[in-house]
Z-matrix of the N, CA and C atoms (Angstrom, degrees):
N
C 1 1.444
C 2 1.504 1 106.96
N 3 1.544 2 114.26 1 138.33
C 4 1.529 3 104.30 2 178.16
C 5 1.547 4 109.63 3 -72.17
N 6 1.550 5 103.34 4 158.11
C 7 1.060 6 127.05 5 179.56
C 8 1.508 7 132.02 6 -35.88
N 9 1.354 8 98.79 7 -43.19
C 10 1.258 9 118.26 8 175.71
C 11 1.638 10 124.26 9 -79.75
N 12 0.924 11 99.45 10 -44.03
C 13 1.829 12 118.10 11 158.80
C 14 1.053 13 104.16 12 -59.09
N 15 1.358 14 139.27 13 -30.46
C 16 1.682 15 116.24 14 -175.66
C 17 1.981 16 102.29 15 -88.70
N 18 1.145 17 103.66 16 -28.43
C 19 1.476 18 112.26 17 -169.28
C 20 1.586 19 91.94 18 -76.94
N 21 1.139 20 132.74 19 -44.97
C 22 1.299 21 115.60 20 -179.06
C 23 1.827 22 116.05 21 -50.84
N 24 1.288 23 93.00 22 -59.26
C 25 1.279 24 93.74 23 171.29
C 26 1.218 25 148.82 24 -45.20
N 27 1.511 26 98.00 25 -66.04
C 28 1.952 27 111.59 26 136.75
C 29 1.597 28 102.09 27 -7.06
N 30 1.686 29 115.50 28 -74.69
C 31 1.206 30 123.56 29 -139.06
C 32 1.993 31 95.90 30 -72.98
N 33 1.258 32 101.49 31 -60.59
C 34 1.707 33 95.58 32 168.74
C 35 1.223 34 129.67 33 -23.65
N 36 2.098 35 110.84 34 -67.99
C 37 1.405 36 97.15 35 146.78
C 38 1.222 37 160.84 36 29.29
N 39 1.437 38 86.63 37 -105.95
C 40 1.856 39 118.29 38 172.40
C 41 1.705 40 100.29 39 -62.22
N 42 1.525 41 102.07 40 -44.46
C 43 1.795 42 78.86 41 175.43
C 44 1.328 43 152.46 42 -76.74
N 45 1.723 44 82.64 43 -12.32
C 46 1.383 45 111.51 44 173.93
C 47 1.805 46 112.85 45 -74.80
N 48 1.393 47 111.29 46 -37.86
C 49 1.306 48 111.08 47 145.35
C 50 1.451 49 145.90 48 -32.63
N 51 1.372 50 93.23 49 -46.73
C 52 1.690 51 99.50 50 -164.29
C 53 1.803 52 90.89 51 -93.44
N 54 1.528 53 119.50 52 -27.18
C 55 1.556 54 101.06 53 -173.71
C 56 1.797 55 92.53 54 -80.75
N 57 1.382 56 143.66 55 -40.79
C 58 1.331 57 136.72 56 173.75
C 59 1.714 58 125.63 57 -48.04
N 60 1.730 59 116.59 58 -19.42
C 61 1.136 60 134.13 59 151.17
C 62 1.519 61 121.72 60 -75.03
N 63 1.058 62 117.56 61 -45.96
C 64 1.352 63 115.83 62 158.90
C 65 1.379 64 132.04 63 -52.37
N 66 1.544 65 116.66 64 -58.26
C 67 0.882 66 127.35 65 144.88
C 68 1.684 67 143.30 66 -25.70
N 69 1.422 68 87.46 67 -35.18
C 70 1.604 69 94.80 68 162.04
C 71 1.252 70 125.20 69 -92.25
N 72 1.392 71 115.41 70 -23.54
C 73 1.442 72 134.35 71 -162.56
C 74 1.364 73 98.53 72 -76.03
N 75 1.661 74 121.06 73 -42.03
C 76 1.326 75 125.18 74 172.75
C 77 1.631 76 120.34 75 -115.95
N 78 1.262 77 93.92 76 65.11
C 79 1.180 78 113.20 77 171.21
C 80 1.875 79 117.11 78 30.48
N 81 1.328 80 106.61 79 19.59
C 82 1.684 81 122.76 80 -162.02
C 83 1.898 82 95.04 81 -99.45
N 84 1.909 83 92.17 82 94.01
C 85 1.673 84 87.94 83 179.93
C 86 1.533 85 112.97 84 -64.73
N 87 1.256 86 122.31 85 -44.47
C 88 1.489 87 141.00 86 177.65
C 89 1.643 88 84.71 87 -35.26
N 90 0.726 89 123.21 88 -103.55
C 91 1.308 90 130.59 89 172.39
C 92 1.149 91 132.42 90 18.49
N 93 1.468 92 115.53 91 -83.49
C 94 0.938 93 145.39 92 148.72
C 95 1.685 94 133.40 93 -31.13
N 96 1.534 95 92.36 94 -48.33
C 97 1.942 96 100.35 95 160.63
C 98 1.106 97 123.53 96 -87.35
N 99 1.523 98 121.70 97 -12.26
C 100 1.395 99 127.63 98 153.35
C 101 1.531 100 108.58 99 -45.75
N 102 1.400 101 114.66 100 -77.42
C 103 1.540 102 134.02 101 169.63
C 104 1.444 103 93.62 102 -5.72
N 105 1.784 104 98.55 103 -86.13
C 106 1.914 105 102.80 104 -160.48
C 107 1.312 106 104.73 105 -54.60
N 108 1.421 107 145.61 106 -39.37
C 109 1.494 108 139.63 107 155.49
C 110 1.445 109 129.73 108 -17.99
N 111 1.244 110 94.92 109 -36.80
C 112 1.553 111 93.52 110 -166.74
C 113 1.643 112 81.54 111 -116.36
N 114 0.794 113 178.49 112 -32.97
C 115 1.487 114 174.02 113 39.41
C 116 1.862 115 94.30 114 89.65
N 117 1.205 116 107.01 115 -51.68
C 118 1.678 117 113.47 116 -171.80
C 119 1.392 118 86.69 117 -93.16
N 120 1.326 119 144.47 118 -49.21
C 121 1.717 120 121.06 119 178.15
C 122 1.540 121 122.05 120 -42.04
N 123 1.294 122 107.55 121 -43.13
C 124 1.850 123 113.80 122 172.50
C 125 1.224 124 115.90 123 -73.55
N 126 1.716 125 118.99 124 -40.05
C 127 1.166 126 98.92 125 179.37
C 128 1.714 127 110.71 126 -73.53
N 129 1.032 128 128.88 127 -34.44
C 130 1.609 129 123.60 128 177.43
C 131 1.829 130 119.92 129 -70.90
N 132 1.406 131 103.61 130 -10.12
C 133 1.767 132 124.52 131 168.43
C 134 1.351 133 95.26 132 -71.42
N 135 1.660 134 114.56 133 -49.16
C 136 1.752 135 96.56 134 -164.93
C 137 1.587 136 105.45 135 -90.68
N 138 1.568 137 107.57 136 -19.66
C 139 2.020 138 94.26 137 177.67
C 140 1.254 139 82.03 138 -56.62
N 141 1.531 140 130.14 139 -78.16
C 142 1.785 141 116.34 140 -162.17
C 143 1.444 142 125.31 141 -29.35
N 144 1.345 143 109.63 142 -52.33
C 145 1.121 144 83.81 143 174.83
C 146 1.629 145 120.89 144 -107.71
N 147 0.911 146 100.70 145 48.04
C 148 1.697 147 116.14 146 157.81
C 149 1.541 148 103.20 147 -97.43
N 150 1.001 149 111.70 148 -62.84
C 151 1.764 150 119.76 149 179.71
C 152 1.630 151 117.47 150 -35.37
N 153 1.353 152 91.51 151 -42.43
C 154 1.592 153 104.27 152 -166.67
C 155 1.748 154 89.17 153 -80.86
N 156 1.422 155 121.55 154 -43.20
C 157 1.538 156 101.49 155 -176.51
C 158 1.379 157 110.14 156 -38.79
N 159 1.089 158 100.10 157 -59.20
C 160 1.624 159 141.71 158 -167.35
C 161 1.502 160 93.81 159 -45.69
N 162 1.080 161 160.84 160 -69.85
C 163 1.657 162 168.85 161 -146.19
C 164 1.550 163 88.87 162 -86.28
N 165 1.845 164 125.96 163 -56.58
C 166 1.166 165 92.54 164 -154.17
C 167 2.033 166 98.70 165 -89.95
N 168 1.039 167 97.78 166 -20.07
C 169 1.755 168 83.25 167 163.77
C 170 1.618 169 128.83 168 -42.92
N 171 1.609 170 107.11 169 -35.01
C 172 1.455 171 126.17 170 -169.21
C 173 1.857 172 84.50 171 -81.72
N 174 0.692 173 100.67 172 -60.17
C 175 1.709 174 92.66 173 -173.79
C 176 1.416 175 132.93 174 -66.69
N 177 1.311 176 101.13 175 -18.98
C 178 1.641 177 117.41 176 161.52
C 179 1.496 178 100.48 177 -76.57
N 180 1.386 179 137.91 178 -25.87
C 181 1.341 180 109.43 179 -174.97
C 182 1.529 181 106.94 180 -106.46
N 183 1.281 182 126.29 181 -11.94
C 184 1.436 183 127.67 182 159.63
C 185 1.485 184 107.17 183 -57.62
N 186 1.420 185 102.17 184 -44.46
C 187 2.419 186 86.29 185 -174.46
C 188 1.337 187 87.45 186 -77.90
N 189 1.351 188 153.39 187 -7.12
C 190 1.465 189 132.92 188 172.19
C 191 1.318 190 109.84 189 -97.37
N 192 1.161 191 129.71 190 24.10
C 193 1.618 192 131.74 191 172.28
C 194 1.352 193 86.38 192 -116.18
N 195 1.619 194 124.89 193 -70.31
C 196 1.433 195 87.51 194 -173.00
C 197 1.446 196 119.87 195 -117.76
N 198 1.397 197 121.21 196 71.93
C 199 1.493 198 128.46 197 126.12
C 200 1.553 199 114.98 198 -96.83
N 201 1.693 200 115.95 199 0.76
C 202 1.117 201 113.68 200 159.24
C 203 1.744 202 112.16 201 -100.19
N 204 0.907 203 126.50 202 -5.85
C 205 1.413 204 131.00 203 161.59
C 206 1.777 205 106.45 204 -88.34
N 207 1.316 206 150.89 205 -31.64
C 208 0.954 207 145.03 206 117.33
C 209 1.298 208 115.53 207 -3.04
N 210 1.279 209 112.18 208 -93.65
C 211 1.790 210 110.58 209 -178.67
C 212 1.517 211 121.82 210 -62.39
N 213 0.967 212 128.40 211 -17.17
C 214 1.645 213 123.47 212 128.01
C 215 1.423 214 153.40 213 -2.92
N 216 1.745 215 87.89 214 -62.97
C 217 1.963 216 112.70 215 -178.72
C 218 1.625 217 91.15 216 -73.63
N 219 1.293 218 147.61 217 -33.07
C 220 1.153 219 136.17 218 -161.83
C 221 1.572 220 114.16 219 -56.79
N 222 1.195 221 101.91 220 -31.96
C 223 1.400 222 131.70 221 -153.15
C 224 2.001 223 104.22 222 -54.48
């Protein structure tokens, strides 16, 4: 996953953290379930885009198996 995409996420996270600590700290449920909201938006932002690394890696090495099975048949 690029770099930046993981840090965003990361960063959502952490904010979703710090408003769900707050949120608890002052008794502010709104608050607080906001927090875990966005806490589960990053973490399901980075399975996505983990997955998607993940698919196009698998598919970058399938067209390189066979355009090397391609250049092969010449043989």
């Amino acid at each position: 996953m690029g770099g930046i995409d993981k840090a965003k996420d990361k960063a959502e996270q952490l904010k979703g953290r710090a408003k769900e600590k707050i949120g608890d700290a002052t008794d502010n449920e709104s608050l607080a379930n906001k927090g875990r909201a966005e806490q589960m938006k990053g973490r399901a932002k980075e399975e996505w885009h983990d997955l998607k690394e993940e698919a196009d890696d698998k598919l970058h090495e399938a067209k390189a198996r066979t355009t090397d099975k391609d250049r092969g048949k010449g043989r």
